[in-house]
N, C-alpha and C positions, 0 to 999 in steps of 0.2 A: 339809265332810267331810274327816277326817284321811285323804286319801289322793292319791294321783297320777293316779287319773282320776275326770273330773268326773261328777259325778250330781246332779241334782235332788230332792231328798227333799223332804216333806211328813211332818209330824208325826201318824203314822198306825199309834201302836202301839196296843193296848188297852188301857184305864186303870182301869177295875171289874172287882173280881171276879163271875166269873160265880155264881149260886149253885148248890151243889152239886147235882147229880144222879148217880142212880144210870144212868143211861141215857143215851145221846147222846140231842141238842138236836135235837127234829125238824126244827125252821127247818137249823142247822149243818148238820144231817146233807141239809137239800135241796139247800144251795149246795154242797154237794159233790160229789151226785151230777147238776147242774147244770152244775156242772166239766168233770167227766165224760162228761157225757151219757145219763146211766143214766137211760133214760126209767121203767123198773118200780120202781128205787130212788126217783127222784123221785116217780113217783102217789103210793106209798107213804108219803114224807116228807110231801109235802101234806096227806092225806088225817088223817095223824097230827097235824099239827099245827092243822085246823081242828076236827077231832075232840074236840081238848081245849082249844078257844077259846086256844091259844097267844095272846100277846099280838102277836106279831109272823109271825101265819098269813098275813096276807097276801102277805108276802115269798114265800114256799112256793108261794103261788098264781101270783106273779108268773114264780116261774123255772118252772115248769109249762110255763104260757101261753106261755110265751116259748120253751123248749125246743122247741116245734111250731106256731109262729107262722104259718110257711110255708103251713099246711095248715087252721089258722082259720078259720072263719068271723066276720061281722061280729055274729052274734048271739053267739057265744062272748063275742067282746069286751066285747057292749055287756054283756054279764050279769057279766063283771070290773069293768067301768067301777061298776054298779049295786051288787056286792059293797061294794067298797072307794071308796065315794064320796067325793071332797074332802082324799082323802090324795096323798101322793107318788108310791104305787106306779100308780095310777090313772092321773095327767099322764103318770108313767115306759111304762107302756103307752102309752100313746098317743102319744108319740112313737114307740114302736117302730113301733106301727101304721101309723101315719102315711106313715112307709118304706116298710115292707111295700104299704101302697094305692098309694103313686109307684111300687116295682117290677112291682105288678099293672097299674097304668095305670085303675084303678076309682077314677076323677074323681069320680064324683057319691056315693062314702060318704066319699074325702076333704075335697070341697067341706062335706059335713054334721059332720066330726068335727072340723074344721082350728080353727074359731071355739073349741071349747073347748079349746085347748091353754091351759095357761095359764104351763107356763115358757117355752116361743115361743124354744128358745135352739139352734133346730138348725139348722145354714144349709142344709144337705139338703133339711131338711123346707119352710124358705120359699121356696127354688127351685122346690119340687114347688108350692108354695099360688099363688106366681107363674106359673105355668104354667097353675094351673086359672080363676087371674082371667082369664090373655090370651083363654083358651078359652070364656070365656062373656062375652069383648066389651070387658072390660077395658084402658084404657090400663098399662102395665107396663113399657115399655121403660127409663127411667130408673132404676128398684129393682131390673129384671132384669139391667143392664148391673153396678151397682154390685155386688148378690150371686154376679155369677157370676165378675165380678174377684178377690171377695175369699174368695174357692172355694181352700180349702189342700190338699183331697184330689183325686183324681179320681173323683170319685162321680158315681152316674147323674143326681140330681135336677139340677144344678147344669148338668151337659153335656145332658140334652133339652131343659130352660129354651134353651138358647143355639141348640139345634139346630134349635128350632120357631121363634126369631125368626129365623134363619138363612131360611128357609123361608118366615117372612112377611114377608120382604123390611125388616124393623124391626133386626136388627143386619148388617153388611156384615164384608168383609173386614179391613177395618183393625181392626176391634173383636178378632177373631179372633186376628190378628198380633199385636194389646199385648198380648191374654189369654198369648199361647205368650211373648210376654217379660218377661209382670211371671213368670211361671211359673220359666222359663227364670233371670231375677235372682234368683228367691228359691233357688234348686238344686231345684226339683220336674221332674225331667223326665218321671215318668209324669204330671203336669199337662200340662205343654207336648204332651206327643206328644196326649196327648187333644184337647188344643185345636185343634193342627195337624191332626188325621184329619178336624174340619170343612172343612178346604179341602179334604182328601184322602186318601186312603190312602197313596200314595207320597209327600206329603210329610209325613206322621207317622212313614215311613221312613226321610225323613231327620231329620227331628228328632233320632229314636232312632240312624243313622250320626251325625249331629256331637257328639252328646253322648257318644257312646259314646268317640272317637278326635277331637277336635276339629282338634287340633295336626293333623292327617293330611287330614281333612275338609277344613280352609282350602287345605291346600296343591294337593292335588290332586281337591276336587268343587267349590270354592265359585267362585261366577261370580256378576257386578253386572252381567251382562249379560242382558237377556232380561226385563226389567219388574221390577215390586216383588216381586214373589212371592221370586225369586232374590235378591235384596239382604237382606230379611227373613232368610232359609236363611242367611246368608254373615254378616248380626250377630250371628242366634244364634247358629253355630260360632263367631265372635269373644267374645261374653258368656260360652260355656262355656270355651271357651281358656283368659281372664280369670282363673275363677274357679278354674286348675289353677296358672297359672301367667300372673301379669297382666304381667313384664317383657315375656314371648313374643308377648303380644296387643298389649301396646305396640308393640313392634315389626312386628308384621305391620301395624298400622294407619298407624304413620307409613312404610312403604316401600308399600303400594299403596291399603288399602282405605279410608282416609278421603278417599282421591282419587276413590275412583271408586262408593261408597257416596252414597245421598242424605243433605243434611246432619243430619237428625233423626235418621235412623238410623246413621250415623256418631257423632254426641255421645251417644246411648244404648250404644254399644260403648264410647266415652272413659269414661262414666261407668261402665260397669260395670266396668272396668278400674282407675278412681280407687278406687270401692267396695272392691274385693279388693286394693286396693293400699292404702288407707285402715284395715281387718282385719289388715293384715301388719305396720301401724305403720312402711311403709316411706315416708323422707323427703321422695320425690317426689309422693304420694296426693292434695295441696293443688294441685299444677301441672297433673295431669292434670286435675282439677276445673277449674280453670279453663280449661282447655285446653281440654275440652270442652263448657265455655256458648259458648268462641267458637267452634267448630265449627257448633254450633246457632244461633247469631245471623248464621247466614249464607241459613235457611231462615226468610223473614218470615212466612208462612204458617201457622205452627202456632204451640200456646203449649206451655212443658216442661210435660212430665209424668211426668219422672222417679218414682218410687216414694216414699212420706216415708223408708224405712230406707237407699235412696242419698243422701237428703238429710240425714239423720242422721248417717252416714257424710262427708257432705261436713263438714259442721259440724264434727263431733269431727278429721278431718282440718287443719280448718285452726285449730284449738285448740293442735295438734301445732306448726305453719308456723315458718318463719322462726325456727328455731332455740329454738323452746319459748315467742317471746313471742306468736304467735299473728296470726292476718289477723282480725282483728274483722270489717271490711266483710263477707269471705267466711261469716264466720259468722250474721253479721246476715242476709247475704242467703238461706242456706242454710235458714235458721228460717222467714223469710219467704214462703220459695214450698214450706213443709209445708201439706197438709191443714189444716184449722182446727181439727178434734180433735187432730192430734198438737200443734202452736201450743201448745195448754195444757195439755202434758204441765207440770210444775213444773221439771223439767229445761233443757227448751227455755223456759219462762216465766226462769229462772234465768241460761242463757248469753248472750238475746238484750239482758236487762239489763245483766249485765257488757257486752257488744260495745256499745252505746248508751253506756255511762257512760265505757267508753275511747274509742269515736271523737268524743263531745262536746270533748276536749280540744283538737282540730285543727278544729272546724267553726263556720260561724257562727253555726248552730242550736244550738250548744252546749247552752244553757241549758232548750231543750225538749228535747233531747234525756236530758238531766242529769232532769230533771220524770218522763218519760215511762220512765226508767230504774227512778227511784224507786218511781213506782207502780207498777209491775212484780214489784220483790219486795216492795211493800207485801202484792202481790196473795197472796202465798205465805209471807212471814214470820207463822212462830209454829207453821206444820204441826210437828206429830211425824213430823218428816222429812229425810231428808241436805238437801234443798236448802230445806226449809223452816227451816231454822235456819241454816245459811249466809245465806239470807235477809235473817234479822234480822242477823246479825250485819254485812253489807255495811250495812245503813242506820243501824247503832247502835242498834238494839233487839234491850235484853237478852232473851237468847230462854229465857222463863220458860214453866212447865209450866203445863196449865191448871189450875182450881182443881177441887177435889174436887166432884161433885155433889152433891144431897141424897141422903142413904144411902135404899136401896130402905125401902119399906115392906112390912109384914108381908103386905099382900094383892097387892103388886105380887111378889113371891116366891113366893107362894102358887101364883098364878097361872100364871108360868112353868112350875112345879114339875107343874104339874097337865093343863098342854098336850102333848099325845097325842105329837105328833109329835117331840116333844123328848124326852120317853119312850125312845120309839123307838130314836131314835137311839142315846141312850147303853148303852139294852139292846141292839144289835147291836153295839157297840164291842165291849160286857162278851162276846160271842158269837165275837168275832175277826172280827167281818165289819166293818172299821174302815171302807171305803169306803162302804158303802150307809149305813153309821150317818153319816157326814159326809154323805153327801147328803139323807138324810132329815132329818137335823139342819137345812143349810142351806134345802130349799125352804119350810121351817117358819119360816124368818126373814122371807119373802120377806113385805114391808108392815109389818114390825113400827117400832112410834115405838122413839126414844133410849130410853125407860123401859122400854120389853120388852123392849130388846136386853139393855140392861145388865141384866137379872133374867135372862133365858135365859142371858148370859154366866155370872149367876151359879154358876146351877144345874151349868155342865159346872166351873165351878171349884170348887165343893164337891164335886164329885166326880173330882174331880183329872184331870180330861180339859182340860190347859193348852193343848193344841191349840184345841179349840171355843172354850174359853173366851177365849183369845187373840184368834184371828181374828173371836169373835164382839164382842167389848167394841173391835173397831178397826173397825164399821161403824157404830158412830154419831158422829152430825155436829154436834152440837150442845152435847152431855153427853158429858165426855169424864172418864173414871175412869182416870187414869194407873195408879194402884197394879194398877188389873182389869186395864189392856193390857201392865202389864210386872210381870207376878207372879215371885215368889222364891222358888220350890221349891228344895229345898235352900241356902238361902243361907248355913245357917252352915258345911258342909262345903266350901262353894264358897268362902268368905272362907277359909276356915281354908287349904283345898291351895293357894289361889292366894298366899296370903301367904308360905307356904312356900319357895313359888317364884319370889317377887320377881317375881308379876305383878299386874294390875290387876284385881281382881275384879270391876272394874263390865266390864270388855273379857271378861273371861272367860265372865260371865252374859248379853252381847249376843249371842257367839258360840252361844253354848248355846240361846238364844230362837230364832235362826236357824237352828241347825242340825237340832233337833229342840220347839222349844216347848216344852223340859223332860222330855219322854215317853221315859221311861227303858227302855223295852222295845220302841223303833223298829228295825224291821232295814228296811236301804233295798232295792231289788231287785240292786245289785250287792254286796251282802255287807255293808257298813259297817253297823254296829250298835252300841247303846248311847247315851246321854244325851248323848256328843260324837262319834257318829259314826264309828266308830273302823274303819279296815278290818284285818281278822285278821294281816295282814302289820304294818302300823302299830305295832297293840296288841302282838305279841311282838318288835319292832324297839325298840321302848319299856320295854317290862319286862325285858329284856336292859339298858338300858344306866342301870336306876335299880336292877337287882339284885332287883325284883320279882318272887314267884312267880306265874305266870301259867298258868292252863288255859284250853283256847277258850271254855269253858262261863262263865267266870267274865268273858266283855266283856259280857253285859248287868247282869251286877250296877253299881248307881249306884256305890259306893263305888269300885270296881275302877276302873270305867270314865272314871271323873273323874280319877283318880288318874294312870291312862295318860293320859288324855288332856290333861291338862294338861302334864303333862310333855313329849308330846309339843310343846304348843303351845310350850312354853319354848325348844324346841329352834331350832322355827321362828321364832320372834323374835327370837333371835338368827343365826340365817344371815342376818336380815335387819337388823342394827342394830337392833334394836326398833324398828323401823316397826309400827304396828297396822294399818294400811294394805295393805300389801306381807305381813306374814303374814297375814291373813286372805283375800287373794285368795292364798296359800300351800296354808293350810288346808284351801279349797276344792277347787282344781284342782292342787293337786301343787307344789313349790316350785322341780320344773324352769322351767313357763311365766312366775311373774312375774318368775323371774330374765331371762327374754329382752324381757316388756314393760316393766322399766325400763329397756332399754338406748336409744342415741339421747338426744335433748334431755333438760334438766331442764326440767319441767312441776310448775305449781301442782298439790299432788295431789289438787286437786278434778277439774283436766282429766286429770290421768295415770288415776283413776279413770273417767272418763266414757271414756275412750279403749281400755279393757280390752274383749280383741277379743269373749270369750265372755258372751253376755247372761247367762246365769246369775249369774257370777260377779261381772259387773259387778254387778248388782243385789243380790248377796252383800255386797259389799265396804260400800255404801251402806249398807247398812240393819245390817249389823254394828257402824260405827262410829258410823250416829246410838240404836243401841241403848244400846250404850257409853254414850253421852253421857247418855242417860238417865237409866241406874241410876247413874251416878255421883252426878246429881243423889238420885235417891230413896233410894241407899245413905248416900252422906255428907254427902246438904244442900248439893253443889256447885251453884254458877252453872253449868245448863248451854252450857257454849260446846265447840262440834265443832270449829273450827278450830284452835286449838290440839293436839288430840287429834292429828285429821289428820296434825300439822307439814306444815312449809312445800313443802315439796318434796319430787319425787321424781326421781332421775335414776340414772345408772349406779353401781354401785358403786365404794367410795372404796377406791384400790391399795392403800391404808395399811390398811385393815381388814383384820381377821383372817378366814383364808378360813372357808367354810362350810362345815360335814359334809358330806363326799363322799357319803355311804351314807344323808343321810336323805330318808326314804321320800317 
């Protein structure tokens, strides 16, 4: 997003017209008064719109039901369930419900309606389902342990699960203690204080005093005297210190508390202090890591259990090491004691190969290790992906696109075209209700083979919803339609300003896939709007200095908006020596921050990317440049290779370079 604070966007504007009416839309007119709360506006909208078998009455039914859920009965529901059978809106109820039975505590209609959930994707709702198995005899403590760790909000389902094995003597205090510090690591502190009011009331108190003022808390409440309970209290105030200010936690650790701390929970304070010192890209982040396994290999008793995003942290930490060449071992070891699900992330599949293929040089295992490297990114060369093409390119396979599949048939199209739910969808887009239309859209994917996706992909791309159609032609596995997953809506307007400008139109159209999947009438929720994202400040900072007339009204026009917005890009690529790299994590989060994340070592800008403190943007940078790489190939028949693209490095800026616009935005 062309602007200076970051935001998340989703390609989420509407892309059909709606067809004319003389009348509001009674569906429209329900989610508004749903908005709202207008219960008498709502019956009304409902009533309207099953009255004249609207195509999408059910929605109307749904925010109804849902408007006074609270006060439902199970026969109401069941006779919603019965209406709208085997649709979205039906599962969507029933998750609500589902809730609603966990906050009534009426076990035996949840135990009856749990079995038919069938999108199963609410962690709320399986803390409640685990609850109802332990209560009619069920073993659960291993699923209940796992779901309540992995518990982001503080919700009720998630904390009675913990509070009844609490109770049945199946979870203890320690379980309690990691829940308030995986909590506590990740910045949740209404989590943590939740977790901590199971040991107690006064010390959910202090939770909430060390969190509040930590710096203050260590100095004058925290004590390692008086059992674990007190040691626990005196990490957390160290873990939130950390995450204010990790020099200052360093320091209280090495003048008292890793003295007088037990050693597990002393290397959990070291670590959360590498963690936030690893985020700041400050040069020491790699020493406290290791500082702190040796703290912990002092307590034989227990095995780490660090978090995987401290261990991802540690990794990309020691990527940084030793002046930009990097500690391989520490990286190898760092991937090694991830979870097994993060392990084959492509990422970590991708660094723990480089760390194997450099320490083979010095070992006498070399040669398996060299083997065992190879297959590694064998395992990942060829993905349409930042590191699935770096991939090939570390083993010398040229990283070629896949081949076309056989073109749909007339009845494989048909068929799409003709499924309810896809319908749907795209008429609530046409309606402005872009979210329910993407959800309805998506649970309608849910089982479909390679050959329905790419026919439903079809369908939103003939009707020029590049959002659907994008994300929908990138979930199949098998049958891969490049042209479907990187379509070229406007591409001669896009060639033509970018040539203009002496920029790269395939970088230009990666950026644009990313920023909005082409959808030229996207406004994000902080204001940035239009085809490249443009924030109102941006867009007249920019038409200002190309001489462009500019009205606010005219940033979602495509033409307008491409126009500023390239130019804006232009601008930022040069503050940056044409890095596409460096501007596009620009682009994103403003072009004060990457000027501070190149300073420090020069780094391969594969690691200078992985090292980019904001996941967003991290994940921005990645998929911008293997976009790039893409259309290069599909625009001009290029070999695609991303490292090149990349260049070689990234490090501080060159004194010889001419400075950068003071004023751009």
């Amino acid at each position: 997003m062309a602007s200076s604070v970051l935001v998340s966007v989703g390609a989420m504007a509407p892309c059909m017209p709606a067809h004319a009416q003389s009348t509001p839309d009674p569906v429209a007119d329900a989610r508004e008064a749903f908005r709202k709360k207008d219960r008498n506006r709502l019956a009304a909208a409902r009533a309207a719109a099953i009255s004249s078998q609207h195509p999408l009455a059910m929605w109307a039914d749904y925010w109804e039901l849902s408007n006074r859920l609270s006060e439902a009965t199970q026969a109401e529901v069941d006779g919603f369930y019965a209406r709208w059978k085997n649709t979205y809106v039906e599962d969507r109820l029933r998750n609500d419900w589902l809730l609603e039975l966990g906050h009534r505590r009426d076990w035996t209609n949840f135990a009856a309606d749990f079995p038919k959930f069938r999108m199963n994707d609410d962690r709320e709702v399986t803390c409640y389902a685990l609850l109802t198995n332990h209560l009619a005899g069920k073993e659960v403590a291993d699923a209940a342990r796992a779901a309540w760790f992995a518990q982001r909000e503080a919700d009720d389902g998630c904390n009675l699960l913990a509070a009844t094995l609490i109770d049945a003597k199946l979870f203890d205090s320690a379980d309690v203690w990691r829940k308030t510090r995986l909590a506590m690591e990740a910045g949740r502190v209404r989590v943590a204080r939740q977790a901590a009011a199971l040991i107690s009331i006064p010390t959910a108190s202090l939770v909430q005093d060390l969190s509040d003022s930590p710096a203050k808390f260590i100095t004058r409440k925290a004590s390692a005297a008086g059992g674990r309970a007190n040691a626990e209290i005196a990490t957390l105030a160290l873990m939130r210190m950390a995450s204010n200010d990790p020099d200052a936690a360093a320091g209280a650790l090495t003048d008292r508390w890793e003295r007088t701390l037990p050693p597990d929970l002393a290397s959990w304070a070291w670590a959360s202090v590498a963690k936030q010192s690893a985020m700041k890209l400050l040069p020491e982040a790699a020493d406290h890591y290791q500082h702190a396994q040796l703290v912990f290999a002092k307590d034989k008793n227990r095995e780490l259990d660090w978090p995987d995003d401290t261990m991802a942290w540690k990794a990309r930490a020691a990527l940084r090491a030793n002046d930009g060449k990097g500690r391989w071992q520490q990286v190898v070891q760092a991937i090694d004691a991830m979870s097994p699900e993060e392990q084959r992330d492509p990422s970590w599949i991708y660094w723990k190969a480089r760390g194997l293929q450099s320490l083979a040089r010095n070992s006498q295992s070399g040669d398996a290790m060299r083997d065992q490297s190879r297959q590694m990114f064998a395992s990942i060369a060829g993905q349409l992906s930042f590191y699935g093409a770096l991939a090939s390119e570390a083993i010398g396979q040229p990283f070629a696109l896949p081949a076309a599949p056989q073109p749909l048939t007339a009845e494989e199209r048909a068929a799409a075209t003709a499924t309810p739910g896809l319908a749907r969808g795209l008429q609530l887009a046409a309606l402005g209700l872009r979210d329910e239309g993407r959800r309805e859209w998506n649970y309608t994917l849910r089982g479909m083979s390679d050959r329905q996706l790419l026919a439903a992909a079809q369908v939103a791309c003939d009707a020029q919803d590049w959002q659907l159609c994008i994300n929908t032609s990138e979930r199949t596995k098998a049958e891969i339609d490049v042209a479907q997953r990187y379509p070229t809506p406007y591409r001669d307007d896009i060639v033509a300003r970018a040539k203009e400008l002496g920029l790269d139109p395939a970088y230009v159209m990666g950026l644009i896939r990313q920023e909005t999947r082409f959808m030229a009438t996207l406004r994000s929720h902080v204001g940035a709007s239009g085809l490249m994202q443009l924030m109102p400040a941006t867009a007249k900072w920019t038409a200002r200095k190309y001489g462009v007339e500019y009205r606010p009204e005219l940033i979602n026009d495509p033409g307008t908006n491409l126009r500023l917005g390239t130019g804006y890009l232009r601008h930022v690529l040069d503050a940056f020596e044409g890095s596409q790299p460096l501007a596009a994590a620009a682009y994103n989060a403003g072009p004060g921050r990457p000027r501070r994340w190149r300073e420090g070592p020069v780094l391969d800008t594969s690691a200078w990317a992985e090292n980019i403190p904001f996941p967003e943007t991290r994940d921005y940078v990645k998929k911008v440049m293997s976009n790039a790489t893409i259309y290069a190939a599909l625009l001009n028949g290029e070999a695609p290779v991303l490292r090149t693209r990349l260049g070689r490095v990234v490090g501080p800026r060159d004194a010889n370079a001419p400075e950068p616009e003071k004023d751009l935005p």
